[in-house]
C-alpha positions as CSV (number, residue, x, y, z in Angstrom):
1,X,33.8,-35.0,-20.6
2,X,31.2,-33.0,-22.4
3,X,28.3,-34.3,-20.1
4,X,30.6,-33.6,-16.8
5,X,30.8,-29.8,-18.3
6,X,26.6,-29.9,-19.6
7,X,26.3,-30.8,-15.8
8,X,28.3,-28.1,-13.8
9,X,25.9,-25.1,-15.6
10,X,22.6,-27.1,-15.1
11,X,23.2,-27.7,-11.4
12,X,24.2,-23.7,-11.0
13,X,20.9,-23.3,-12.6
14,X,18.8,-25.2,-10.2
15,X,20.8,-23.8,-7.2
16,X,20.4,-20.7,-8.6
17,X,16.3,-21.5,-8.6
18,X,16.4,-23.2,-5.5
19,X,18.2,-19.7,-3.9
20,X,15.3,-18.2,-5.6
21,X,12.2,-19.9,-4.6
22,X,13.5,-19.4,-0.7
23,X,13.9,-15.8,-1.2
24,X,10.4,-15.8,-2.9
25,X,8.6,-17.2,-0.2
26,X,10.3,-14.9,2.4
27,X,9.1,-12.0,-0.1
28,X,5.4,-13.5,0.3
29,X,5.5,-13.4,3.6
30,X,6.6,-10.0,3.7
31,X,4.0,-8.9,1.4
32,X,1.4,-10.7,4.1
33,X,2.7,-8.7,7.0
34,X,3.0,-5.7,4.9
35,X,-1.0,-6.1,4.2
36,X,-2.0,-6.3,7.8
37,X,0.1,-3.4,8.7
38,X,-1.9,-1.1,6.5
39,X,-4.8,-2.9,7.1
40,X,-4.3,-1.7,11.1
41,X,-3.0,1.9,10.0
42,X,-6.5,1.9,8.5
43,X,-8.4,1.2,11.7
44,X,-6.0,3.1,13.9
45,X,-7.1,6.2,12.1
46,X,-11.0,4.9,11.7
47,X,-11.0,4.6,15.4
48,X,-9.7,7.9,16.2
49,X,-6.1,6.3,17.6
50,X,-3.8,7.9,15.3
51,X,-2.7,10.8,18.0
52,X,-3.0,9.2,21.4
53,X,0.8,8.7,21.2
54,X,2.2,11.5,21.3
55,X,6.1,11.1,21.2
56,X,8.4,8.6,18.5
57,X,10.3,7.0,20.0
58,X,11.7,4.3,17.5
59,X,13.6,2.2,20.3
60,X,11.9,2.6,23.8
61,X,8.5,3.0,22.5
62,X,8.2,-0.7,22.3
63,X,7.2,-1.3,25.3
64,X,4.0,-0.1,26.4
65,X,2.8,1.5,30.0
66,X,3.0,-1.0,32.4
67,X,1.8,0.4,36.0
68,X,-1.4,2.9,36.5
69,X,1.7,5.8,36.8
70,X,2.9,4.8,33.5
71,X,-0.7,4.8,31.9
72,X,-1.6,7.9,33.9
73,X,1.7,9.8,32.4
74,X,0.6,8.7,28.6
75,X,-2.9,10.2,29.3
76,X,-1.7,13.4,30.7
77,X,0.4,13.8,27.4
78,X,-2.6,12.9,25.3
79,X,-4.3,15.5,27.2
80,X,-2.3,18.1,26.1
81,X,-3.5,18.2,22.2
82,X,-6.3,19.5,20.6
83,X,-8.0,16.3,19.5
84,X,-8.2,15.7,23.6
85,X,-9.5,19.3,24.1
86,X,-11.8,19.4,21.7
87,X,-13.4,16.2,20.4
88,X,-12.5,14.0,23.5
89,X,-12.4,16.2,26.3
90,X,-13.8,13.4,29.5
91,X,-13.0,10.7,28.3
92,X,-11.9,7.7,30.9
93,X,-8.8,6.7,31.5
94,X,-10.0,3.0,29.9
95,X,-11.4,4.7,26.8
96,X,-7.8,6.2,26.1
97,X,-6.0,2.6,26.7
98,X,-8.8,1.6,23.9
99,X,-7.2,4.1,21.8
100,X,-3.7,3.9,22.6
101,X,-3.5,0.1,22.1
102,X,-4.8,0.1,18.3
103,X,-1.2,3.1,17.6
104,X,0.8,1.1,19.8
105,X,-0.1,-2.2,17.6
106,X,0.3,-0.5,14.2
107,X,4.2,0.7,15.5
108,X,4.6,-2.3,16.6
109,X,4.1,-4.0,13.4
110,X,6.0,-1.4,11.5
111,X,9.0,-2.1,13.5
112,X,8.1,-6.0,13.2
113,X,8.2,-5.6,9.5
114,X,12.1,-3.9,9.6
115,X,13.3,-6.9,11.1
116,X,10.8,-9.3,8.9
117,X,13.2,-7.6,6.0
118,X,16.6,-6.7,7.5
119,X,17.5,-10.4,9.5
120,X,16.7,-12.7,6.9
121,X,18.2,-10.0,4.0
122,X,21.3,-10.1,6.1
123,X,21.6,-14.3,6.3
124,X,20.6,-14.5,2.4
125,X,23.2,-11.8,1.9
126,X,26.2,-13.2,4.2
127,X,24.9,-17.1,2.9
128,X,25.4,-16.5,-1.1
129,X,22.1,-17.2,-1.7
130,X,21.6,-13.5,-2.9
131,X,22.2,-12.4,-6.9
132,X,24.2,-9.6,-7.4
133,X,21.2,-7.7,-8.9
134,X,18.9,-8.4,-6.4
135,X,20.5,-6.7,-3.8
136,X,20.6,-2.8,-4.5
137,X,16.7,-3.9,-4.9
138,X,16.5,-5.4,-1.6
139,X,18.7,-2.9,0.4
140,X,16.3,-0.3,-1.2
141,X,13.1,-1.8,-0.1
142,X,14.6,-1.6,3.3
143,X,15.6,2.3,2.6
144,X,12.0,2.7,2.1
145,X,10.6,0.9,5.2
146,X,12.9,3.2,7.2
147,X,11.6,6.7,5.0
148,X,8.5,5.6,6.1
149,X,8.9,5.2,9.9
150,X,9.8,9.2,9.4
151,X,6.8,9.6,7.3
152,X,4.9,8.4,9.7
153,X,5.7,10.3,12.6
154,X,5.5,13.3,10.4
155,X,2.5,12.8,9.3
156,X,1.5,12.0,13.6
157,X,3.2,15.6,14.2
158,X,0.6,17.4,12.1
159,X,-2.0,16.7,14.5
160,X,-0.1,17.4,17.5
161,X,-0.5,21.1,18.2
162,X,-3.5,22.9,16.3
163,X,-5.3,20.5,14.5
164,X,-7.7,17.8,15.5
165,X,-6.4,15.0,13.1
166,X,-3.4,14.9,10.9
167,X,-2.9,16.3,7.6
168,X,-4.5,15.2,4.8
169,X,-1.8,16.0,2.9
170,X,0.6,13.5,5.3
171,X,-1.6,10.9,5.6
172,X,-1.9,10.4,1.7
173,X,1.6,10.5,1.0
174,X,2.2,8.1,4.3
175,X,-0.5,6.0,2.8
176,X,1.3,6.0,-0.6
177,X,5.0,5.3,0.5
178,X,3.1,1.8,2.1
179,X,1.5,1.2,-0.9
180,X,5.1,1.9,-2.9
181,X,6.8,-0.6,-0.4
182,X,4.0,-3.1,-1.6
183,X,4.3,-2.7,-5.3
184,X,8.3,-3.2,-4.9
185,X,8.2,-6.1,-2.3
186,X,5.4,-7.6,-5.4
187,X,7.8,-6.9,-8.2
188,X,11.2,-8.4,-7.0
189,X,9.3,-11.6,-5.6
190,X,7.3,-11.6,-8.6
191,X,10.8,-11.1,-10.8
192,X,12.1,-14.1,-8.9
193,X,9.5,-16.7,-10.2
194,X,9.2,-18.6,-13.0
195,X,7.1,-18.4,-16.3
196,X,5.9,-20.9,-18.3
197,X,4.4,-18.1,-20.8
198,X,7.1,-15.8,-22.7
199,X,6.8,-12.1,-22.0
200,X,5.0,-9.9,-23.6
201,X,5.4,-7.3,-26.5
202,X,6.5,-3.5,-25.2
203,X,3.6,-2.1,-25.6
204,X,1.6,-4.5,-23.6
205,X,4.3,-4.1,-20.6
206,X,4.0,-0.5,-21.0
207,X,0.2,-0.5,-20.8
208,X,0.5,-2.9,-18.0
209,X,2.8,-0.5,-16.3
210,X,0.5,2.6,-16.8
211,X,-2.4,0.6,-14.7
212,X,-0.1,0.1,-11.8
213,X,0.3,3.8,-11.9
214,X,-3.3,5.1,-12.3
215,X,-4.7,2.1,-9.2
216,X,-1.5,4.0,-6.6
217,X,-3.0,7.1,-7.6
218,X,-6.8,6.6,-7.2
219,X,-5.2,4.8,-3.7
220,X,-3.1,8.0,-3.0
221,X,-6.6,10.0,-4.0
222,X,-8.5,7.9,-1.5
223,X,-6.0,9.0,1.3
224,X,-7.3,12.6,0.4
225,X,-10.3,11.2,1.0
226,X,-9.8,9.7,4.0
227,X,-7.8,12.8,5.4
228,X,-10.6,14.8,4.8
229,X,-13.3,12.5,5.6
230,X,-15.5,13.1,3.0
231,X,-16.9,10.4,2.7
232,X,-19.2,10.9,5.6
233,X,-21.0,13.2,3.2
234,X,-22.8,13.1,-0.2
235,X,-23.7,9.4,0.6
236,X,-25.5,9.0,-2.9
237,X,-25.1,7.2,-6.0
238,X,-24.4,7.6,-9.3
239,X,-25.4,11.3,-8.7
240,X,-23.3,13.3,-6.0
241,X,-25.4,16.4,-4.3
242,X,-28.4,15.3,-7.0
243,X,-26.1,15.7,-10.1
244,X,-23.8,14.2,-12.2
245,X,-21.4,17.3,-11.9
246,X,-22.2,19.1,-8.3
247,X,-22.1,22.6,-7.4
248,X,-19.1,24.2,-5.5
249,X,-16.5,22.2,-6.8
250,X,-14.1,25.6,-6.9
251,X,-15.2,27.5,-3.9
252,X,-11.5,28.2,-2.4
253,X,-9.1,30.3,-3.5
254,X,-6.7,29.5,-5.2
255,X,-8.9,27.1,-7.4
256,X,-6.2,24.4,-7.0
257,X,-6.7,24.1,-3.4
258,X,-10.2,22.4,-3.6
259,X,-8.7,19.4,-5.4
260,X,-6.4,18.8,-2.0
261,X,-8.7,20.7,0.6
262,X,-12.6,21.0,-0.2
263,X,-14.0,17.3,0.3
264,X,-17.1,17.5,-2.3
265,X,-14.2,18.4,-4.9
266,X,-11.8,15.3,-3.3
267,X,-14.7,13.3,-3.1
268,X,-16.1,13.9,-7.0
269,X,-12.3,13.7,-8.5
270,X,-12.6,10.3,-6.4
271,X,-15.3,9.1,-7.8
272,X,-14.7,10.4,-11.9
273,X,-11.0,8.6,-11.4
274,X,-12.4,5.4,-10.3
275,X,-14.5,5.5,-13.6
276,X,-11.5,5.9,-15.7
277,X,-9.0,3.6,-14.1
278,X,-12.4,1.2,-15.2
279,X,-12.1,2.7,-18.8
280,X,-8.7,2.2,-19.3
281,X,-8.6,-0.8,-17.6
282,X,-11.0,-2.4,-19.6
283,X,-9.1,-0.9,-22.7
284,X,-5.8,-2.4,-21.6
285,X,-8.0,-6.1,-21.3
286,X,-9.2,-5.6,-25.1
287,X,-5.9,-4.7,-26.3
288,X,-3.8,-7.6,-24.6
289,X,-6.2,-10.0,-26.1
290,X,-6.0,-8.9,-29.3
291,X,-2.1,-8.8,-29.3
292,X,-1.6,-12.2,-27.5
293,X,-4.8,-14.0,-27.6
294,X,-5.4,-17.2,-25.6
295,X,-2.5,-16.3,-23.5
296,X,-1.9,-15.5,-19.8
297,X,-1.2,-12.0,-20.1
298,X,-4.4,-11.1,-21.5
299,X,-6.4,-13.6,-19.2
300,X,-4.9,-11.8,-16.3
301,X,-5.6,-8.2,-17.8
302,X,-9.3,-9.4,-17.6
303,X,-8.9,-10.4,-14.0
304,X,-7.6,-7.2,-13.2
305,X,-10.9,-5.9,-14.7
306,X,-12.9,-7.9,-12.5
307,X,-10.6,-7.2,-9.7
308,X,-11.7,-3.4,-10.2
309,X,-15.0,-3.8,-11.1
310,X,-15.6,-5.6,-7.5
311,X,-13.5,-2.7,-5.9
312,X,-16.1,0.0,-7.5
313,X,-18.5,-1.8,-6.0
314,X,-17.2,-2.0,-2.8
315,X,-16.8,1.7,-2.6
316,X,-20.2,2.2,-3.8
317,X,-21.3,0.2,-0.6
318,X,-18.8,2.4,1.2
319,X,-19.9,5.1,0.2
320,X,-23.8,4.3,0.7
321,X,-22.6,3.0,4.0
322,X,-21.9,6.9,5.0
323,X,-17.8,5.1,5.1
324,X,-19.1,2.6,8.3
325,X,-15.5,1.3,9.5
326,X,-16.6,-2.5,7.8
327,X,-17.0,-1.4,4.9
328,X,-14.6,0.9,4.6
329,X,-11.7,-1.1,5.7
330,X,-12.8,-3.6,3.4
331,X,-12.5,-0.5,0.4
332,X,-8.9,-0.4,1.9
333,X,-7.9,-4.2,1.8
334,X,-9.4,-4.5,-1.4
335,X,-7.8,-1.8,-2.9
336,X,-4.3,-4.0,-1.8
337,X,-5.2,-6.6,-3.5
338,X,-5.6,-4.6,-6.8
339,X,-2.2,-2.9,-6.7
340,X,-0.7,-6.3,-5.4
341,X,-2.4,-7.8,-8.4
342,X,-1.8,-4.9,-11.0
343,X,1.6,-5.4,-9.8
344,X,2.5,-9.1,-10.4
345,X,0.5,-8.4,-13.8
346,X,2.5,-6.0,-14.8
347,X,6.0,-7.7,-13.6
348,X,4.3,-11.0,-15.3
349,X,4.3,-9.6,-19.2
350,X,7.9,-8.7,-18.5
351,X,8.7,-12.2,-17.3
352,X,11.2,-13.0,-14.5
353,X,14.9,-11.8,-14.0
354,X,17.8,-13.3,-15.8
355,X,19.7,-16.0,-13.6
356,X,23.4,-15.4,-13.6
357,X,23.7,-18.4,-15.5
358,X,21.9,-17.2,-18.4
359,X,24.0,-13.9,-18.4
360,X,26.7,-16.0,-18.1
361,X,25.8,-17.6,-21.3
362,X,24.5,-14.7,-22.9
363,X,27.8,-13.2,-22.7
């Protein structure tokens, strides 16, 4: 009798483990999708393509033009902006499909990526193969995907009727919310895997946490960048303008202004917050070794070093590169990859979710 009731719990728990590795893998290939779709938001907006369509439309915007009328109609709208009127006034009808298809692709996969979460969420959900504490998480990562389809097309509207190219402002914050969606679709798979190290002390989780935050907002700083493009200028390094600490940093008034709106200032806080998410980074590496030497929390804090140190030196090259669309979406995948990895570090020293049946027993 007591071996019938030792076996009921233990095949829960492998069911349980079983429910998790399928939603883990459906997590991974999220996370996949996820990193091409920001990986073709970044060319859309390298090649100019971010405006050419002009109009959301969530449901019928799926399909693209299909007759020369339907092409000539999307043109004619394009036409009407001022990134048509005054950077690409003439252009061909074939150099506006060149355009229009790299938008149309990056919508495309946004809406891919809804259904990518919503379907199989919805099966796991109706199938029992979902915890009961995984699902606020999961319905919430969906929340988000939606918030950002808005985003987006807020951030498209703010180049639509005086400017040339959208707000810097919008496209950070756009750029941010995908890199949010990342870190949580990284978390939950991550909390759904299995350890064979123990977590890690408080302060080391903490620590671990405070990277993830400082790599989202050198990301989010980047978008300012990008916004802005300032990195077409001041192509030099270590020194910026032939000094450490340029000139005209503060030339706009209000003084707060140039740390959003003058690229040398966007540019320079840039650079100096690379350098300290290096610092700390390399602090955070020292300290998990000392307080759990020889284990894999502080093997993977030195990663993450590594991981950054290559990132600085692919913005160096970007940089250099005067922010050529190679090496500049390679500054953007890269920079991913660190979050992704900062990420999985972080949820690593906190070790995986309870199963149910280890609150069960618990209680």
């Amino acid at each position: 009798m007591a071996a019938i009731a030792n076996a009921a719990p233990l095949a829960s728990h492998d069911k349980e483990q079983r429910n998790r590795a399928f939603v883990r893998g459906w997590l991974y290939v999220v996370l996949v999708v996820l990193f091409a779709l920001v990986m073709v938001g970044g060319a859309t907006r390298m090649t100019g393509s971010g405006l050419s369509i002009t109009e959301w439309k969530p449901i019928h915007g799926v399909i693209p033009p299909l007759n020369q009328a339907e092409w000539q109609e999307e043109f004619e709208k394009y036409q009407q902006i001022p990134q048509y009127e005054q950077i690409n006034k003439g252009m061909s009808l074939d150099e506006f499909k060149g355009i229009f298809w790299w938008e149309w692709a990056h919508r495309l996969l946004a809406r891919g990526v809804g259904f990518l979460v919503a379907i199989p969420l919805a099966f796991f959900w109706l199938s029992g193969r979902l915890e009961r504490g995984l699902k606020p998480r999961l319905v919430g990562l969906l929340a988000l995907g939606g918030l950002q389809g808005a985003i987006g097309w807020w951030m498209v509207a703010s180049g639509l009727s005086e400017r040339v190219s959208v707000s810097q402002y919008r496209l950070a914050t756009h750029l941010t919310l995908a890199c949010i969606i990342i870190m949580a679709t990284a978390y939950i798979a991550r909390g759904v895997a299995t350890y064979s190290e123990a977590p890690a002390n408080r302060g080391v989780q903490r620590f671990a946490g405070i990277m993830v935050l400082l790599v989202l907002i050198q990301i989010y700083l980047g978008g300012l960048v990008a916004g802005l493009h300032a990195g077409l200028t001041y192509n030099t390094w270590p020194l910026m303008d032939g000094a450490v600490i340029p000139g005209d940093l503060f030339i706009i008034d209000p003084a707060w202004r140039n740390l959003f709106e003058n690229p040398k200032t966007v540019q320079f806080v840039h650079r100096m917050f690379a350098y300290s998410v290096l610092v700390v980074a390399i602090w955070h590496a020292f300290a998990t070794m000392r307080a759990l030497p020889g284990t894999t929390h502080a093997r993977r804090a030195w990663v993450l070093v590594a991981l950054i140190l290559g990132q600085a030196a692919i913005g160096v090259g970007t940089l250099l590169a005067q922010a050529h669309i190679h090496w500049a979406l390679l500054h953007q995948g890269f920079a991913m990859i660190v979050l992704i990895f900062a990420t999985a570090h972080w949820r690593g020293t906190k070790g995986a979710y309870p199963l149910p049946t280890e609150i069960a027993v618990r209680s």
